[in-house]
Backbone bond lengths (Angstrom), bond angles and torsions (degrees), N, CA, C in turn:
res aa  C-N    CA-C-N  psi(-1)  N-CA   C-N-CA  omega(-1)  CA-C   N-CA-C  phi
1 X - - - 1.449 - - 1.528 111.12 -
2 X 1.373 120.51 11.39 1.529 122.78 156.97 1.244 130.33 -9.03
3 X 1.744 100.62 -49.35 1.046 103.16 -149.29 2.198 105.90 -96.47
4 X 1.117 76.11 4.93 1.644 90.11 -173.03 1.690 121.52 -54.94
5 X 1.198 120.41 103.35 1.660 114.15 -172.85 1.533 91.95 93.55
6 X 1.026 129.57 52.13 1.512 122.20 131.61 1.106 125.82 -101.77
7 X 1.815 133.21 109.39 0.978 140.87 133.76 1.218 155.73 -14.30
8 X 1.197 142.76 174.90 1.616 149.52 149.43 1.446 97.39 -117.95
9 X 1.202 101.02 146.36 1.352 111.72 177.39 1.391 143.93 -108.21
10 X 0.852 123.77 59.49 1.912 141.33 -114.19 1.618 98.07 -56.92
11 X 1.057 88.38 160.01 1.742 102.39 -176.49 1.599 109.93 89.55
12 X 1.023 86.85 -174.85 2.446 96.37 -173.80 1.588 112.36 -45.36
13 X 1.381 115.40 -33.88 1.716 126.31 -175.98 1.492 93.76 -77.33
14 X 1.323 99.91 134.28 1.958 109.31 148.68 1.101 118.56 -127.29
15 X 0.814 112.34 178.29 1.959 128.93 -142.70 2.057 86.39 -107.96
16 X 1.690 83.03 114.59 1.789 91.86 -165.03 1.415 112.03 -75.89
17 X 1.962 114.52 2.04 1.231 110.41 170.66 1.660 101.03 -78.30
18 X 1.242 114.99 -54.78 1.172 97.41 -161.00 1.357 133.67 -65.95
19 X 1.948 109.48 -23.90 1.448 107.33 147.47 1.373 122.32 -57.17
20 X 1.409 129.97 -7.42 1.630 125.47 145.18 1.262 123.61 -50.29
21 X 1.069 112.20 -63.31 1.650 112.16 166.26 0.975 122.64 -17.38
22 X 1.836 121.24 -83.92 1.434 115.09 161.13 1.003 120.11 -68.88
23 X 1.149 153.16 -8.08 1.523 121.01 164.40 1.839 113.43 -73.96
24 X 1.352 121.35 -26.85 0.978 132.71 170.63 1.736 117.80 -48.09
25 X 1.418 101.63 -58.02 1.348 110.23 -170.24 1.811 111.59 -116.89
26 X 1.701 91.93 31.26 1.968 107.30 151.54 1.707 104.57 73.62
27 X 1.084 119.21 16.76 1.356 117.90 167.95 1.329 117.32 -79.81
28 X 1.509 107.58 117.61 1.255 100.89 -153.98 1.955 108.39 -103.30
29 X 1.312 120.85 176.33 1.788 125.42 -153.67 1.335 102.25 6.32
30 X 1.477 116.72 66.18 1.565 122.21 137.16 1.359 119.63 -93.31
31 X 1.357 127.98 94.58 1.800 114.22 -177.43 1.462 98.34 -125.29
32 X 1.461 143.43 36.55 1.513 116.54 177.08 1.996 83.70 -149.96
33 X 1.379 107.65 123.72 1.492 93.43 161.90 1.530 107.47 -86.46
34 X 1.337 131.21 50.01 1.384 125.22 146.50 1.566 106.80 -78.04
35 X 1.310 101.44 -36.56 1.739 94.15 -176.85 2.019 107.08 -59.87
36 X 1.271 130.24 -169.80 0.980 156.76 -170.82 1.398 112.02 -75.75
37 X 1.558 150.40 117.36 0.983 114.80 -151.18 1.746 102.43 -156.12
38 X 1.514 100.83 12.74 1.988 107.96 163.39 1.049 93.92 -46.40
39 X 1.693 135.40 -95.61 1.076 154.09 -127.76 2.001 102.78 -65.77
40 X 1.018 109.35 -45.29 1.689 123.68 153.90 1.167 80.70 -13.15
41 X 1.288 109.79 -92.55 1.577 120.19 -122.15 1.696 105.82 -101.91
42 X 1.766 121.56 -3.23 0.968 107.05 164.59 1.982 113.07 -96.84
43 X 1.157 101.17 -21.41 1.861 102.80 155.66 1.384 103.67 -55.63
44 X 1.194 148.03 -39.82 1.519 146.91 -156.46 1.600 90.53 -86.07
45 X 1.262 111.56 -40.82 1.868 123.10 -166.52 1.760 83.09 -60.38
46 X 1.125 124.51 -71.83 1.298 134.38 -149.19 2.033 105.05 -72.91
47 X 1.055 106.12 -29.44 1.180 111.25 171.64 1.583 121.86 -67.01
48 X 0.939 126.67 -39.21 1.565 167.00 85.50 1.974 88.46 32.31
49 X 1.114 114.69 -86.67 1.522 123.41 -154.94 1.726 97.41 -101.31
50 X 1.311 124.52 29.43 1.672 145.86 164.13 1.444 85.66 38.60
51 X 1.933 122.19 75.12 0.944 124.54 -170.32 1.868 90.73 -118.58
52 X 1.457 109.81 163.27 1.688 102.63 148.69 1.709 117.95 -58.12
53 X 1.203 96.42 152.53 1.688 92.57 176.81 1.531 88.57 -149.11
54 X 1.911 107.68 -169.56 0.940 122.10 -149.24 1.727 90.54 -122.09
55 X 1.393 128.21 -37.24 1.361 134.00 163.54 1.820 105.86 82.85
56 X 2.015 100.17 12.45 1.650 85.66 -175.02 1.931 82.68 -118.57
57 X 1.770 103.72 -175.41 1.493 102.34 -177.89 1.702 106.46 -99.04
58 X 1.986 104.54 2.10 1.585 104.90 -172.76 1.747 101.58 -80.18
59 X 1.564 105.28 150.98 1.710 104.54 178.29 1.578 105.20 -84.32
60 X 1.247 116.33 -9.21 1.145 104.47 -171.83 1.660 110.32 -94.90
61 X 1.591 104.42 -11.77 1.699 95.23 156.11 0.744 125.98 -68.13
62 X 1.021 138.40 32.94 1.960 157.59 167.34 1.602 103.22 -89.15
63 X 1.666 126.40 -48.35 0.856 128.94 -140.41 2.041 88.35 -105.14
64 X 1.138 104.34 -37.28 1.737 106.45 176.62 1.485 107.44 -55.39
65 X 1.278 118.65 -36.55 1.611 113.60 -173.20 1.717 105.69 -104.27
66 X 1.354 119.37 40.48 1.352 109.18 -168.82 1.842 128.79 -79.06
67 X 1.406 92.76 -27.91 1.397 118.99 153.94 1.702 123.33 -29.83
68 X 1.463 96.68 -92.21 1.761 106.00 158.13 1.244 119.45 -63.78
69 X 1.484 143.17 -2.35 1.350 141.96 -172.87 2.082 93.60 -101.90
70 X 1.054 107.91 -65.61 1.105 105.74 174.22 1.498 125.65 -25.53
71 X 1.853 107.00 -70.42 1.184 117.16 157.88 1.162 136.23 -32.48
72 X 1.212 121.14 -30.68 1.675 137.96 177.74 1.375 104.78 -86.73
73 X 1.332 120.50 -27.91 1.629 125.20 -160.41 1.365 92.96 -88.80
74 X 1.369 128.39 -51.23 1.086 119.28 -172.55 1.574 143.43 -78.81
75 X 1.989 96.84 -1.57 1.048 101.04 171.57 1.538 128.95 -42.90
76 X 1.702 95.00 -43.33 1.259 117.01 -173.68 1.946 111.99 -104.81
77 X 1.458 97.07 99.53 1.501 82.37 -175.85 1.698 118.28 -67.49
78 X 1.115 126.02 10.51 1.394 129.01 173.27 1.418 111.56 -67.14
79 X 1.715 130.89 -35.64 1.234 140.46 -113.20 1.943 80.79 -143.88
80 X 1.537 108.50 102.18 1.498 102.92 155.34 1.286 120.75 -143.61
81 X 1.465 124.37 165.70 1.115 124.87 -144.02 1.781 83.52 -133.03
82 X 1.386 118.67 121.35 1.726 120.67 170.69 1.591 110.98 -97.07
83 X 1.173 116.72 113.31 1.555 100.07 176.95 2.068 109.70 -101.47
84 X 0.904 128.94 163.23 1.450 129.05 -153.95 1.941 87.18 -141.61
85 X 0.682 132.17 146.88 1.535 149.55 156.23 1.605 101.03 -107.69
86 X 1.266 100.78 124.01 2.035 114.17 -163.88 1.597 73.37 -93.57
87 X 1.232 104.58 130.23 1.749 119.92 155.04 1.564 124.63 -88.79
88 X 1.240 95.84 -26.66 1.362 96.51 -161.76 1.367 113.92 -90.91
89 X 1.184 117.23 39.39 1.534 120.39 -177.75 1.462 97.23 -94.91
């Protein structure tokens, strides 16, 4: 539970764990956690547990690879992935 209470840090500074994340798990020109940053850090989760991932910082590249992501997810029923469609945009 390390990872519990990590932030963004609003304004020009970001929070140098979470540019860990992606740089960790190969996401590539991610440098500001102003951008969006679930998918960051659940590709980093999965990278982390030598899972398939998606390798981008969008959440909805979760949902393009759901096919083979699924399949991979479910090998292990310990290991799941919830995806949400935001309505309220």
């Amino acid at each position: 539970m390390g990872e519990v209470g990590v932030k963004a840090i609003p304004g020009p500074e970001s929070n140098p764990r979470i540019l860990q994340y992606a740089n960790e798990s190969g996401i590539q020109n991610y440098n500001s956690d102003e951008l969006a940053w679930c998918s960051v850090f659940i590709d980093w989760v999965a990278y982390k547990a030598e899972m398939e991932r998606t390798n981008k910082p969008a959440a909805r590249s979760w949902l393009r690879n759901v096919r083979s992501l699924t399949d991979s997810i479910c090998t292990n029923k310990d290991n799941w992935i919830a995806i949400r469609k935001n309505t309220e945009l």
